[in-house]
KOLLOFI-544422 format. One record per residue (C-alpha): residue in one letter; x, y, z. Coordinates in pm, 1 decimal. Layout:
! residues N
FIDREN   type         c1         c2         c3
FIDREN      a          X          Y          Z
...
END
This chain:
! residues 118
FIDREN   type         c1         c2         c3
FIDREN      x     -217.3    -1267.3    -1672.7
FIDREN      x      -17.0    -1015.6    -1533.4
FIDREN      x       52.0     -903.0    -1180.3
FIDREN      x       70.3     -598.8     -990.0
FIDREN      x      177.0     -456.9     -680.1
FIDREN      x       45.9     -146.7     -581.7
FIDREN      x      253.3       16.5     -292.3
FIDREN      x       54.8      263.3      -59.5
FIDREN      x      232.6      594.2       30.4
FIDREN      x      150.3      754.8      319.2
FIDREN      x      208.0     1090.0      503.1
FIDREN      x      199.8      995.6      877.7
FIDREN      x      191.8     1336.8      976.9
FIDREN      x     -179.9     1372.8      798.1
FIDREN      x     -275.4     1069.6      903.9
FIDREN      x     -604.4     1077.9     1096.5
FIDREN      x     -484.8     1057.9     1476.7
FIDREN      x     -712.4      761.1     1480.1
FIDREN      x     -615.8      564.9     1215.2
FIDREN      x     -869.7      419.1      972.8
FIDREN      x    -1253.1      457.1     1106.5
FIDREN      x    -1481.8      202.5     1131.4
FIDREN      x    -1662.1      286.1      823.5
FIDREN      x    -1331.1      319.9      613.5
FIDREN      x    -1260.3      -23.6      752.1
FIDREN      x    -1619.6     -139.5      647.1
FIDREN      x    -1552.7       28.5      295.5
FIDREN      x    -1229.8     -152.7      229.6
FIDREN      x    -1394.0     -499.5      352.9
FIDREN      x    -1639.8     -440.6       61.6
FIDREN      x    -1394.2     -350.5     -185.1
FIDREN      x    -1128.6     -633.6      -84.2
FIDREN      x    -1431.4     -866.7     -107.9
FIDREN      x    -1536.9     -753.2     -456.6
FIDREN      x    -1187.2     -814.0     -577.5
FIDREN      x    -1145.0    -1124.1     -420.7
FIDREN      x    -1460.4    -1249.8     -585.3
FIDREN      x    -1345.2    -1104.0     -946.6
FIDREN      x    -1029.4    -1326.1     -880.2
FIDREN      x     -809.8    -1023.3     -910.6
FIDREN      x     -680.7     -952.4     -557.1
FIDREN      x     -380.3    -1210.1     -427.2
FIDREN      x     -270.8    -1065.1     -121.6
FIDREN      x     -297.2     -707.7       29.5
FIDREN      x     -194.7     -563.6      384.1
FIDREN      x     -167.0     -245.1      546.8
FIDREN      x      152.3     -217.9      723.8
FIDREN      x      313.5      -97.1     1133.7
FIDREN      x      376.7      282.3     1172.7
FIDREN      x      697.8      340.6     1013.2
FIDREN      x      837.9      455.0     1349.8
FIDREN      x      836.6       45.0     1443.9
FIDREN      x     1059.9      -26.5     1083.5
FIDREN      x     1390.6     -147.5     1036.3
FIDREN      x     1604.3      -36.1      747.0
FIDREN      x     1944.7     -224.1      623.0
FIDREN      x     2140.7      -69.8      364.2
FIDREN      x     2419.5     -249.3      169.7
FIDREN      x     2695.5        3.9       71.1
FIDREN      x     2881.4     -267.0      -97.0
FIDREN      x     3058.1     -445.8      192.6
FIDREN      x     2875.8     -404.9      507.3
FIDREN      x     2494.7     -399.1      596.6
FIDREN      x     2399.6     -127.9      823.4
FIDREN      x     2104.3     -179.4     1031.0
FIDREN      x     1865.7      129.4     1151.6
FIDREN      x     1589.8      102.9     1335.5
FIDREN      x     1288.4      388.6     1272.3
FIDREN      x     1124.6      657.5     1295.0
FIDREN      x     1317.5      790.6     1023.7
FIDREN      x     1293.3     1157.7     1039.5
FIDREN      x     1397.2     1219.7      650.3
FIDREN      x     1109.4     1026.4      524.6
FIDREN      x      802.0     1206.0      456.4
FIDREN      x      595.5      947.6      281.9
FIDREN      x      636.2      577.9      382.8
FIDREN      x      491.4      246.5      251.0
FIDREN      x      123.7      217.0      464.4
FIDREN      x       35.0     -102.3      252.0
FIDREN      x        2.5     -285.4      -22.2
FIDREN      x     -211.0     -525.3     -255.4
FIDREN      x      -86.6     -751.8     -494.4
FIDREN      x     -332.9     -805.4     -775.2
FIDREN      x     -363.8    -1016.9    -1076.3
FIDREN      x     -543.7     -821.4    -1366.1
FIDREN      x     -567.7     -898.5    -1724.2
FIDREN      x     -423.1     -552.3    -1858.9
FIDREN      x     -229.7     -234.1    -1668.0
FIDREN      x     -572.4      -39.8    -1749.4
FIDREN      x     -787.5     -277.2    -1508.7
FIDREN      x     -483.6     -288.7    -1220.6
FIDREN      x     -517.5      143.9    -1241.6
FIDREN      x     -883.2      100.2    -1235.9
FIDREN      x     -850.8     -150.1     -876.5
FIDREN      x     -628.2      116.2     -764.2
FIDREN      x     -799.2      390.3     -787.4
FIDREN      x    -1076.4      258.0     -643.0
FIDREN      x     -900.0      156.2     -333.5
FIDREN      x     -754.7      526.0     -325.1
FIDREN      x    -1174.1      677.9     -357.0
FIDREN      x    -1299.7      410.9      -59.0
FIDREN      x    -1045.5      629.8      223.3
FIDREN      x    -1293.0      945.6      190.8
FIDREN      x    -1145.6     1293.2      241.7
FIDREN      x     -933.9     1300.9      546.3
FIDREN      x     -652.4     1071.5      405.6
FIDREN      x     -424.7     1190.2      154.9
FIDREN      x     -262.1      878.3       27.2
FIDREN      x     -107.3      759.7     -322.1
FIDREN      x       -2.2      451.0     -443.6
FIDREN      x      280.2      344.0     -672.1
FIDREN      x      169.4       89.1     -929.1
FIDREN      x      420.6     -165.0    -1052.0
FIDREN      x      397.0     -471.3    -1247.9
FIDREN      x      589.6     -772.7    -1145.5
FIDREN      x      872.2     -863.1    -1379.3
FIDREN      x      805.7    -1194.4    -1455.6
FIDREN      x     1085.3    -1454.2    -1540.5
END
């Protein structure tokens, strides 16, 4: 079966102040648990405030290494879950559930991308 990673993009301007609520954080539990028990969820994470990120760039000889908050980034990479699904159609239907459980004072999206397998 294939796999998918499904990158969360996030505005940390919009963000709540708080970050997630209780109940948001109840509502993924539930969800994370369904998918674990459907055997489709592998790994998942929600990641630091992109203002504690590191960035190295390669421009062909040397690395460069930056340390964030980058100001030019708008959206930044608030997660992810890695899921094993039996067709793209079920991975967008995980996804889009995850998106529905944050309720409407996030504004997120997620890029969904399936592994390249060898």
């Amino acid at each position: 079966m294939p796999r998918y990673l499904s990158l969360v993009r996030i505005d940390e301007s919009t963000a709540p102040a708080g970050g997630p609520s209780a109940e948001l954080m109840q509502r993924m539990g539930e969800l994370i648990e369904e998918m674990t028990k459907a055997g489709v969820l592998l790994d998942t994470a929600g990641l630091t405030p992109g203002a504690q990120a590191t960035r190295v760039e390669w421009d062909g000889l040397h690395a460069t290494v930056t340390d964030g908050p980058f100001t030019e980034s708008k959206e930044v990479v608030g997660g992810y879950a890695l899921m094993q699904c039996k067709d793209r159609a079920e991975a967008l239907e995980w996804t889009r559930r995850f998106l529905a459980v944050h309720g409407p004072e996030w504004t997120i999206a997620c890029e969904l991308r399936e592994i390249a397998e060898a």
